[in-house]
GUDRENFI-413190 format. One record per residue (C-alpha): z, y negated, x negated; residue in three letters. Coordinates in steps of 0.001 Angstrom, whole numbers, padded with zeros to 6 digits, always signed. Each point is the difference from the previous one (the first is absolute). Layout:
ZYXALA
...
END
This chain:
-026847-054282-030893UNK
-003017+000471-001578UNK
-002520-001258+002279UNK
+001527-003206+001046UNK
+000276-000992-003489UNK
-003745+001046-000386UNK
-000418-001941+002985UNK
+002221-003167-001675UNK
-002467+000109-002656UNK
-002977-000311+001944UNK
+001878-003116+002557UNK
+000749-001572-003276UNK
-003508+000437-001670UNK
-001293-001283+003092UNK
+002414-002979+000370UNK
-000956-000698-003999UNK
-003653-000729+000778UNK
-000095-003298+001636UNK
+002657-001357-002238UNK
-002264+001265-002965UNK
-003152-001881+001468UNK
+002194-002870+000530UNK
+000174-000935-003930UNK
-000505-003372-000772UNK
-003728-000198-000995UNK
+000046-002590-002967UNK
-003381-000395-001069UNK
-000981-003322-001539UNK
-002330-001328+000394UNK
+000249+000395+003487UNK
-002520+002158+001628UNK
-002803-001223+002191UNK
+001136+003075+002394UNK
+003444+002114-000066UNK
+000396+002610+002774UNK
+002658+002107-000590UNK
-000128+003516+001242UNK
+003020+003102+000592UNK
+000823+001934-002523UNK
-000057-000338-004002UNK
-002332+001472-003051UNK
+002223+002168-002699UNK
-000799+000068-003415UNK
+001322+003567-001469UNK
-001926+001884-003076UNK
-002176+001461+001644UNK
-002006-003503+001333UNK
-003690+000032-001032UNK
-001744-003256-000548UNK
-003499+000502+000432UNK
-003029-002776-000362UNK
-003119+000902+001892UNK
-002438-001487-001985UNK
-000396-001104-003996UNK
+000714-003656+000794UNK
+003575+001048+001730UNK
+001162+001238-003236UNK
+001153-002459-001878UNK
+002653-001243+003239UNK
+001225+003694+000402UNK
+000752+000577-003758UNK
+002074-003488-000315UNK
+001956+001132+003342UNK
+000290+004189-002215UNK
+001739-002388-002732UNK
+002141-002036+001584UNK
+000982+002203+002230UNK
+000807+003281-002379UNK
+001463-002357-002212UNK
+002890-001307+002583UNK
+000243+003351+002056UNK
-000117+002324-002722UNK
-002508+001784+001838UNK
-003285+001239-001646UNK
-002579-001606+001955UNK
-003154-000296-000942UNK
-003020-001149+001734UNK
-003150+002585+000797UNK
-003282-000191+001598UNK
-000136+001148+003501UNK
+000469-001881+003359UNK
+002752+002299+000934UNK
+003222-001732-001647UNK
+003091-000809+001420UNK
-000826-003255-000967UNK
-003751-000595-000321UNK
-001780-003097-001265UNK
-003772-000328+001772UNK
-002755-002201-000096UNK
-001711-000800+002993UNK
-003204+001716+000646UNK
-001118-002713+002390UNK
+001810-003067-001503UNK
+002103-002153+002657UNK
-001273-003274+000395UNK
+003561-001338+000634UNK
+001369+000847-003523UNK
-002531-001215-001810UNK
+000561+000593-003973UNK
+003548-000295-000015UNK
+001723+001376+002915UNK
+001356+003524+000584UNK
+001510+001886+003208UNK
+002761+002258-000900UNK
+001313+002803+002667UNK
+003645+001716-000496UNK
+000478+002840+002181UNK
+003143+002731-000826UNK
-003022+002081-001281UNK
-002585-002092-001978UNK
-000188-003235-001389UNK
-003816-001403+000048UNK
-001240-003238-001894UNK
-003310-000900+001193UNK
-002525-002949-001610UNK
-003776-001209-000481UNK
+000754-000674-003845UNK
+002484+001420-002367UNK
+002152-003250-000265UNK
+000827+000551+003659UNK
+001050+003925-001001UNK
+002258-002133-002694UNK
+001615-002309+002247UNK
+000635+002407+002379UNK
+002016+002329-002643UNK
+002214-003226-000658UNK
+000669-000299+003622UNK
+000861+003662+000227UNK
+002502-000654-003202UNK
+001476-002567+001707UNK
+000727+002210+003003UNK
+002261+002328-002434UNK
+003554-000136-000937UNK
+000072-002938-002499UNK
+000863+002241-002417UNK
-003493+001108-000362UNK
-000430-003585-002135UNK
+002256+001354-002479UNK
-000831+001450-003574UNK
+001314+003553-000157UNK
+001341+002921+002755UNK
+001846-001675+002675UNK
+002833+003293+001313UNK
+001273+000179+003150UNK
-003109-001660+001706UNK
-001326+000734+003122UNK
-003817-000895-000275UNK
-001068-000217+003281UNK
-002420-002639+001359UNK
+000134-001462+004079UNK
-002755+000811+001564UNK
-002386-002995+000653UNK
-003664-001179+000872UNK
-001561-002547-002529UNK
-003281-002233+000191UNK
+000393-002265-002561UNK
-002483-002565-001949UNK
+000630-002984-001731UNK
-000372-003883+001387UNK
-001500-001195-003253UNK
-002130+001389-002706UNK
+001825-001780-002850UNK
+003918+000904-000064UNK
+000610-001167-003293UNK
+003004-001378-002885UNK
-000177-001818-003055UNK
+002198+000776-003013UNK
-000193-002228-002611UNK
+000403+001466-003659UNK
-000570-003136-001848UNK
+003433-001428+000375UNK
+001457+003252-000507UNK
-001809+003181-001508UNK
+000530+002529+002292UNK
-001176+003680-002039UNK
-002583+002584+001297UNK
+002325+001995+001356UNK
+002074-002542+001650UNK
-003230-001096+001439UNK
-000807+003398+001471UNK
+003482-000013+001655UNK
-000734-003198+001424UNK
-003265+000790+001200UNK
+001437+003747+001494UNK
+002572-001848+002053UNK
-003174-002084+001694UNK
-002001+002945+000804UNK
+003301+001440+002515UNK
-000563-002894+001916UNK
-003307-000099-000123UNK
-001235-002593-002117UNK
-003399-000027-001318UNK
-000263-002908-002273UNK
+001523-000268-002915UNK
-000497-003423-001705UNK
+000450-000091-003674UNK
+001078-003584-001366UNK
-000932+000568-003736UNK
-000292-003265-001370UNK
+001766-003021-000218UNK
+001883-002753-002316UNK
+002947+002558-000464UNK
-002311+002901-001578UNK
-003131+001809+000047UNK
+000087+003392+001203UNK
-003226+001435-000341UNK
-002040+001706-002814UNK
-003377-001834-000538UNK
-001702+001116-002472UNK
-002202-002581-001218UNK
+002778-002446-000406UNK
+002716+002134-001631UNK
+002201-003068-000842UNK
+000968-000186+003846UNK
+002163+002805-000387UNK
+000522-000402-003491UNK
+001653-003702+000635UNK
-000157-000618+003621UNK
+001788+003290+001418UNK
+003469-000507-002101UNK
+002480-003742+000087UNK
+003595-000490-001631UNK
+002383+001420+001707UNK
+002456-001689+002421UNK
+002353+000497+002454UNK
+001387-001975+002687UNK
-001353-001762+003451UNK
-004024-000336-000393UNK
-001003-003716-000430UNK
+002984-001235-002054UNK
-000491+002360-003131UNK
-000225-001105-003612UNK
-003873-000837-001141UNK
-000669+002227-002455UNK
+001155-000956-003618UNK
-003322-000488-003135UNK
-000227+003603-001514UNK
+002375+001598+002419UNK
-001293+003351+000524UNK
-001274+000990+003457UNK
+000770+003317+000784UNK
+000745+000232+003788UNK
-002278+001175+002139UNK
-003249+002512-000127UNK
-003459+001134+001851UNK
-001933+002812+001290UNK
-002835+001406-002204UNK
-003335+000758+002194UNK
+001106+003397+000026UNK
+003325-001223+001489UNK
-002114-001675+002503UNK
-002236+002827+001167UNK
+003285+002477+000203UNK
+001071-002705+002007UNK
-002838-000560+002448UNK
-000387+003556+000700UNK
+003600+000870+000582UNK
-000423-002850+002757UNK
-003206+001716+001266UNK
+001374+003051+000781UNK
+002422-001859+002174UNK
-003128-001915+001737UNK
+001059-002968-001753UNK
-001988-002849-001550UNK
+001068-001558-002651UNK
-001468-003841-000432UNK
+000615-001568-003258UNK
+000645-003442-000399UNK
-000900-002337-002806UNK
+001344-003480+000332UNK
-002264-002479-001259UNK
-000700-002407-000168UNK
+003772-001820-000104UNK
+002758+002551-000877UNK
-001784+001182-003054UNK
+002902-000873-003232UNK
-000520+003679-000907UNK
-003260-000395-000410UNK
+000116-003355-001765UNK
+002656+001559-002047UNK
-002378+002710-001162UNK
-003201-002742+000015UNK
+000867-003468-000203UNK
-003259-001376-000430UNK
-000811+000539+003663UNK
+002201-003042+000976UNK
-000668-003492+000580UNK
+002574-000791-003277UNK
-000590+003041-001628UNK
+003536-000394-001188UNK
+001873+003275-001178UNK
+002390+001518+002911UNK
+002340+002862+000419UNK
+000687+002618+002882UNK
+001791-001948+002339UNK
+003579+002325+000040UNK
+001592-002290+003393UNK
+000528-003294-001719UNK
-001267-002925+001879UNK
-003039-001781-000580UNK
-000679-001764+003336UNK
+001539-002284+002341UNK
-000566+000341+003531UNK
+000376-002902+002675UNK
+001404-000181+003141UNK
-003815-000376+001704UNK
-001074+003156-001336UNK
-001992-001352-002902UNK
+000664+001043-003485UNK
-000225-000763-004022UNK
-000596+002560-002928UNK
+001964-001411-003100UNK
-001947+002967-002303UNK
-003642+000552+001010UNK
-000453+003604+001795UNK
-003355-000395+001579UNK
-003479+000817-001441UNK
-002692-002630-000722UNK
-002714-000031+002788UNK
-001985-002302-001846UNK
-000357+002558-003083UNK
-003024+002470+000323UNK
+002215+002471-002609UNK
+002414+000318+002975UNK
-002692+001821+002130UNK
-000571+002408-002653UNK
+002961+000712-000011UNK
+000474+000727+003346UNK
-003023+001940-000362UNK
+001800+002233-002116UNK
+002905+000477+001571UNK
-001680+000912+003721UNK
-002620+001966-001400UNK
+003039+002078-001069UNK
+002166-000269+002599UNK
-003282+000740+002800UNK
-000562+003004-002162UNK
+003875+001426+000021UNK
+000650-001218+003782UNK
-002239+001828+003230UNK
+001586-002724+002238UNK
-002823-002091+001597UNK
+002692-003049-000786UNK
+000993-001220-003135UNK
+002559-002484+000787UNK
-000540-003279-002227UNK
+003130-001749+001026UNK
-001390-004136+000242UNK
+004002-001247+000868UNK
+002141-002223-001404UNK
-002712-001572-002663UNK
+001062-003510-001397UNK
-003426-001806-000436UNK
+002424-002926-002587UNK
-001481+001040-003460UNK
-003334+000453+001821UNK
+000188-003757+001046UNK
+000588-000999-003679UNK
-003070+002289-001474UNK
-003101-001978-001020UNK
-001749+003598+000750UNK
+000884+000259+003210UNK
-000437-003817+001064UNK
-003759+001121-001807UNK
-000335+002838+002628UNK
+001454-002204+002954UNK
-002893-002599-000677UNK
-002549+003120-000445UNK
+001154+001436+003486UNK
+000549-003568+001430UNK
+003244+000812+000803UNK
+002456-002676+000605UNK
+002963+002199+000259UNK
+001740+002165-002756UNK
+001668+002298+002559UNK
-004081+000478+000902UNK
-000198+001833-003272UNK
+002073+003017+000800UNK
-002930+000557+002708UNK
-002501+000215-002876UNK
+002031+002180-002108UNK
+000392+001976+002972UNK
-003595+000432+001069UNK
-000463+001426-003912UNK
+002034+002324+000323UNK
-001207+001566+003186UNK
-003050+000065-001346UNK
+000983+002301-002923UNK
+001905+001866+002874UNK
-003143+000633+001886UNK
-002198+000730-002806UNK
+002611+003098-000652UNK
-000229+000805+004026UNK
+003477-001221+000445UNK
+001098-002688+002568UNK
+002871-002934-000980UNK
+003044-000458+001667UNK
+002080-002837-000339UNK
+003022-001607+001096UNK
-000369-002254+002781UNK
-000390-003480-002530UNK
-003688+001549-001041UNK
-001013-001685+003370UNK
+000669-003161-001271UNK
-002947-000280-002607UNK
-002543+002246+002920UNK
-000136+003792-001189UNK
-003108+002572+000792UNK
-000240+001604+003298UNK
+000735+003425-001294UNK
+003162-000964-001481UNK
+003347+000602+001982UNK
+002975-002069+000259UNK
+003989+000998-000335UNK
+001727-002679+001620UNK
+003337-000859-000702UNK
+000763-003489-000111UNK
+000893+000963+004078UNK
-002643+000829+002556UNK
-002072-003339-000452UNK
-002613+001557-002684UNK
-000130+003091+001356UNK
-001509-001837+003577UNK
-002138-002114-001978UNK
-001564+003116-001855UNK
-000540+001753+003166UNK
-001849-002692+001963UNK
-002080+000238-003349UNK
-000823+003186+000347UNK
+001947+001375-002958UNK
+001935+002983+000301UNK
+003970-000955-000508UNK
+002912+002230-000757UNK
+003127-001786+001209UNK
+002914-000485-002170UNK
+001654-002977+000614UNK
+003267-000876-001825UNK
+001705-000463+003547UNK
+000296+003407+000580UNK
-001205+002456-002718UNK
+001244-001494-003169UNK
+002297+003270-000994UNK
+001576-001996-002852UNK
+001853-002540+002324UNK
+003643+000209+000785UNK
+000211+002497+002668UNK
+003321-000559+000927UNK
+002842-002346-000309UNK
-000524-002182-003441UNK
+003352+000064-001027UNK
-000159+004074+000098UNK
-003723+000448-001506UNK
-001244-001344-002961UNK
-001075-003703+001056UNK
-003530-001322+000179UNK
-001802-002399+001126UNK
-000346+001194+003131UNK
+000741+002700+002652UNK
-001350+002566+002520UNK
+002102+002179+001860UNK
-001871+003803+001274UNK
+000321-001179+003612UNK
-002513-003034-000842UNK
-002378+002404-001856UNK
+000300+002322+002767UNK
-001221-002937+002280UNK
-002563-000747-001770UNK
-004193+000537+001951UNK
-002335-000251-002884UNK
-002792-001305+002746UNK
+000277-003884+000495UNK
-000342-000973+003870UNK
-003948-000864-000202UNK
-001071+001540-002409UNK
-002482+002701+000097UNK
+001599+003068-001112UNK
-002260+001864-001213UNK
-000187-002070-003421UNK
+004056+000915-000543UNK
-000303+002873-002484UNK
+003504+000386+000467UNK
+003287-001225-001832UNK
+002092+000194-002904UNK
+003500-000434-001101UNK
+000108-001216-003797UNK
+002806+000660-002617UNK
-000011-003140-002697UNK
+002242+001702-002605UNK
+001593-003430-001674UNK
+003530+001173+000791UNK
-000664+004066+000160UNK
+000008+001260-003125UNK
+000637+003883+000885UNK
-001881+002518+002380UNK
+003711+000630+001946UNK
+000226-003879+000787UNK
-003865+000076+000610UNK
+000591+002528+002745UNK
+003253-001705+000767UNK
-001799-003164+001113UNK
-003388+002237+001463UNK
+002214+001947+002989UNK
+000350-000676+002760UNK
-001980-002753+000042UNK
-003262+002377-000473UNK
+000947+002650+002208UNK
+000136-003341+002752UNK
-003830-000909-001475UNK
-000932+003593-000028UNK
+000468-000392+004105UNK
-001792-003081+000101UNK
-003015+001077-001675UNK
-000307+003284+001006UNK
+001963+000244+004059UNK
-001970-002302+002713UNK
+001401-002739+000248UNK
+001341+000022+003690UNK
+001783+002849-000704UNK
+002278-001323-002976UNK
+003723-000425+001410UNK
+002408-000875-002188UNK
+003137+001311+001946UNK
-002137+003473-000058UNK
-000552-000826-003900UNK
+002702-000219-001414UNK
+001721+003647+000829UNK
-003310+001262-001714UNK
+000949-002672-003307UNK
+003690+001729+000021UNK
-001500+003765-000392UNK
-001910-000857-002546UNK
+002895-001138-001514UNK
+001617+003557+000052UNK
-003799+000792-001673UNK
+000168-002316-002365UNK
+002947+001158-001130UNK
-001180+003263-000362UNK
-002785-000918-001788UNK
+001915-001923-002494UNK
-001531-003262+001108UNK
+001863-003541-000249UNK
-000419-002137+002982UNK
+002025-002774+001563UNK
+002396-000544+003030UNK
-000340-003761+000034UNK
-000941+001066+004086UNK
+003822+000315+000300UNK
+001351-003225-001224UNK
-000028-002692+002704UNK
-002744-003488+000056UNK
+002546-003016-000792UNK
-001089-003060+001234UNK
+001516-003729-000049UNK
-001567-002365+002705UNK
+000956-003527+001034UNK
+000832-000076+003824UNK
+001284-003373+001258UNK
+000956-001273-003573UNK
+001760+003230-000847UNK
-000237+002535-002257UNK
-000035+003549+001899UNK
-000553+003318-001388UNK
-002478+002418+001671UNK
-000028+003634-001089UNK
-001672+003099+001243UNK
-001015+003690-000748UNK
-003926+000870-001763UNK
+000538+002940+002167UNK
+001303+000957+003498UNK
+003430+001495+000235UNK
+002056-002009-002666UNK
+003550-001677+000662UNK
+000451-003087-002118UNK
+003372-000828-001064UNK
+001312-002906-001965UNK
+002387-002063-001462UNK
+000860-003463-001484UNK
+003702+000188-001072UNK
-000755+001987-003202UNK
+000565+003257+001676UNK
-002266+003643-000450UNK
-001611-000145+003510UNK
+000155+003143+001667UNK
-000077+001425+003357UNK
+002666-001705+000619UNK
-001238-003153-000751UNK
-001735-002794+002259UNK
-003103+001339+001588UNK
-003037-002172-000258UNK
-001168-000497+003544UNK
-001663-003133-000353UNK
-000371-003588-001403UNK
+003196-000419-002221UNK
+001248-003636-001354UNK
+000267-000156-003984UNK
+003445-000814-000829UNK
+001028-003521-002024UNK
+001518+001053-003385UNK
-000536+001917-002933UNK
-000508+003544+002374UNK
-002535+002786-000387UNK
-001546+002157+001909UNK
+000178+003684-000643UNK
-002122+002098+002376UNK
-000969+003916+000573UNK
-002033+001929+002495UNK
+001762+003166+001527UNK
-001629+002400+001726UNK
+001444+003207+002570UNK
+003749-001385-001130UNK
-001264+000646-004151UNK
-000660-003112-002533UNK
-003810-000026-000975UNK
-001990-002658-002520UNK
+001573-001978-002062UNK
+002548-002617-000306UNK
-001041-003127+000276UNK
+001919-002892-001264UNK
-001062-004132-000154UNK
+001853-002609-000533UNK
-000208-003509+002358UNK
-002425-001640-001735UNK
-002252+002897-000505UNK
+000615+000263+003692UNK
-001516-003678+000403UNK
-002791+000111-002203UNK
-001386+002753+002227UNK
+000055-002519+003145UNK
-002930-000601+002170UNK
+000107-002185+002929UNK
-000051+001346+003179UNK
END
């Protein structure tokens, strides 16, 4: 008996290998190459991890940490090229990974990251991660594990050199340490730009030291709850104590944590609208020079249908006033000095030129420039400021309304207003990092607006994960890249900040990083789901808006019909109007439906393999009709 079980063992060992090199490899972003091989890597106690060469180390010690700290396993990483897993640099650097890129080899005896520059060595160690049980993204020993890894053959290297995302921590303070969270979550999917939105008319979030009363006023507003936009104004001698900043130290703690993860971080100083911190803290730099508080989400403006705009409370510096520019001075010669970024990002959106209009200073500087226009004057103010910029060896970038006044040829454009900008910049010769709100705002509704928080608008992760940063015609090699923003109006927490940042930047991690012929989103979206499980482990909020289904109303031959279907392949849609729970049971969208007469609603939800997924979602008729289009 003996031997044939010895020789069951072996048939079933043997059976066991192609299933184990048939895991699901669920990398994102997607791999420029994936080649999978027989066989798996196992992790056990005794795995060395091994870097070849002084630059290597830094890669091999993060994957030591992570790894002995979900395994329970005490790894550590050693000189030596030797390892079970060992992290090289190539002696003859490959031409076809440039900076970034990486080739990592798992064979059932070695694992081997390969790179011209230590970033690749890094990225490569988060694609390895991402090969492991998703366990491995957890905080503390994960029993009962078995770490193995499918073998595969990697060549990877990013599509664009900037992979960034803004988080904005003016609305919102967001602390150091939340920020380092933030900013560790970017770096798994390889993110290398880190924008920093420090300033605005909600607070001030940065320690300059030559103007002390811009943390000292401008960082902290009354407190108030409720939606962003239709709070109380603050109240004469009502004490502001929401809110807070980051010291320089903060700042350079900051910066290099980023570093280490090959990320930039670009800060951003909105001027020269979006400045009622500032004005808070120095009034005297307005047009009125009237006295103003940290905006804490009341309304002061009124925006029109045609896009145009009115400030009711001045929040924009005076262009025409030379103290202004020494000012500005002051705050870039600081900010140049703290930041290593090449960019500083000046901001240039959103300025309302109506108290500049009414200021017998700047009609004075209008007729001194011969300028006929007042929206001509954010162009001066503009030019100024890149020239402090360059005289600290910086270079300005702006969002994409600093074209309209003419900006330097150094300086770089972020457009977001859609694609329009970012073409004009281009066939300028500017460089342009493309953000536009159509498919990388994170803070939009990203599913069904009766289920999410509503705003004022919305972007599902299947349109960001459509999204080609490089306009048909446009020379590509002035896109830098692309962005996805997160405007924190209506995110006052980290959780809800993540919440509303995945998946939507896993989808924008693809499209900046994977070529762009080989995004699928079919092929996507199984990837999206196992993160989910690593999320999860990781203790990292995300959303499932990709499960509730797109409701449409469109007029076809005078009638209201309904249209429905699923974000993502796979999903049964079942519904009802009699003021039943739909269920499986239920009618089963198939196609164009007529809207009922009567008081009815609709109640929908997506099921999936015979199991409800998403939400509920329930509208009434006339919600139903105010969502018609005609057809």
């Amino acid at each position: 008996m003996k031997p044939i079980w010895s020789a069951f063992v072996a048939l079933l060992y043997f059976f066991s290998l192609p299933l184990f090199a048939q895991q699901p490899i669920s990398i994102i972003p997607q791999p420029v190459s994936v080649q999978a091989q027989p066989g798996v890597f196992r992790l056990t106690k005794a795995t060395s991890i091994h870097f070849g060469q002084l630059p290597g180390q830094y890669a091999a010690n993060t994957l030591a940490e992570k790894l002995s700290r979900t395994t329970g396993y005490p790894l550590r990483a050693i000189p030596g090229d030797r390892g079970g897993i060992q992290f090289s640099i190539n002696a003859t650097p490959n031409p076809a990974l440039g900076a970034e890129g990486y080739t990592l080899d798992v064979t059932p005896k070695q694992v081997v990251i390969r790179a011209n520059q230590p970033a690749g060595l890094f990225y490569g160690m988060q694609s390895l991660l991402q090969l492991l049980p998703k366990e491995v993204a957890g905080s503390k020993v994960a029993p009962n594990v078995a770490w193995t890894v499918p073998a595969v053959r990697i060549t990877d290297q990013p599509r664009f050199g900037w992979r960034g995302i803004m988080l904005d921590v003016s609305r919102h303070f967001f602390t150091k340490a939340e920020v380092k969270r933030y900013i560790d979550q970017l770096a798994t999917y390889k993110y290398n730009v880190f924008h920093w939105h420090l300033t605005d008319d909600n607070g001030w979030r940065i320690e300059i030291k030559s103007l002390p009363k811009l943390t000292e006023v401008g960082a902290w507003r009354v407190e108030r709850s409720g939606k962003f936009g239709q709070r109380e104004a603050p109240k004469p001698g009502e004490p502001a104590k929401y809110g807070g900043f980051y010291t320089q130290d903060d700042i350079r703690e900051v910066i290099q944590y980023a570093a280490d993860r090959y990320i930039t971080v670009v800060p951003e100083i909105d001027v020269p609208g979006h400045s009622m911190a500032a004005l808070a803290a120095y009034p005297e730099l307005s047009c009125t020079k009237a006295i103003v508080q940290v905006n804490p989400g009341s309304s002061f403006s009124d925006w029109f249908g045609n896009g145009t705009f009115k400030m009711n409370i001045e929040n924009t510096l005076n262009p025409s006033d030379e103290n202004v520019y020494v000012f500005m001075d002051k705050v870039l010669t600081e900010v140049a000095a703290l930041f290593p970024s090449q960019y500083v990002h000046v901001g240039g959106d959103e300025c309302y030129k109506g108290y500049w209009a009414n200021d017998p200073g700047c009609q004075a500087l209008m007729k001194k420039l011969n300028i006929r226009h007042v929206e001509d004057l954010q162009g001066y103010f503009m030019e100024r400021v890149a020239k402090i910029l360059q005289a600290k060896g910086k270079k300005m970038l702006g969002w994409d309304e600093i074209l309209e006044g003419g900006v330097p040829g150094d300086a770089a454009v972020m457009s977001w207003r859609g694609i329009k900008g970012g073409i004009e910049a281009a066939q300028g010769g500017h460089n342009v990092v493309m953000t536009p709100t159509t498919f990388a705002y994170l803070d939009y509704t990203q599913g069904d607006p009766t289920i999410d928080p509503a705003i004022y608008a919305n972007l599902r992760t299947r349109k960001s994960y459509s999204y080609n940063p490089v306009p048909e015609g446009v020379n590509a090699k002035y896109i830098l890249g692309g962005q996805g923003n997160l405007w924190t109006e209506q995110i006052p927490t980290l959780r809800h900040a993540e919440y509303m940042t995945y998946p939507r930047a896993w989808a924008l991690a693809e499209v900046f990083w994977s070529p762009n012929e080989a995004k699928n989103w079919a092929g996507f979206v199984p990837r999206m789901e196992a993160h989910f499980g690593r999320a999860d482990a990781a203790g990292i909020n995300y959303a499932k808006a990709i499960y509730d289904p797109i409701i449409r109303t469109v007029n076809k031959d005078g009638k209201a019909m309904l249209e429905m279907e699923g974000e993502i392949p796979g999903l049964d849609l079942f519904y009802s109007f009699d003021d039943t729970m739909p269920d499986e049971s239920s009618l089963r969208y198939t196609g164009p439906v007529l809207i009922p007469d009567g008081p009815i609603t609709l109640r929908t939800v997506a099921y999936r393999g015979g199991k409800p997924v998403g939400h509920l979602v329930t509208l009434k008729r006339d919600d139903l009709l105010k969502r018609r289009k005609e057809q």
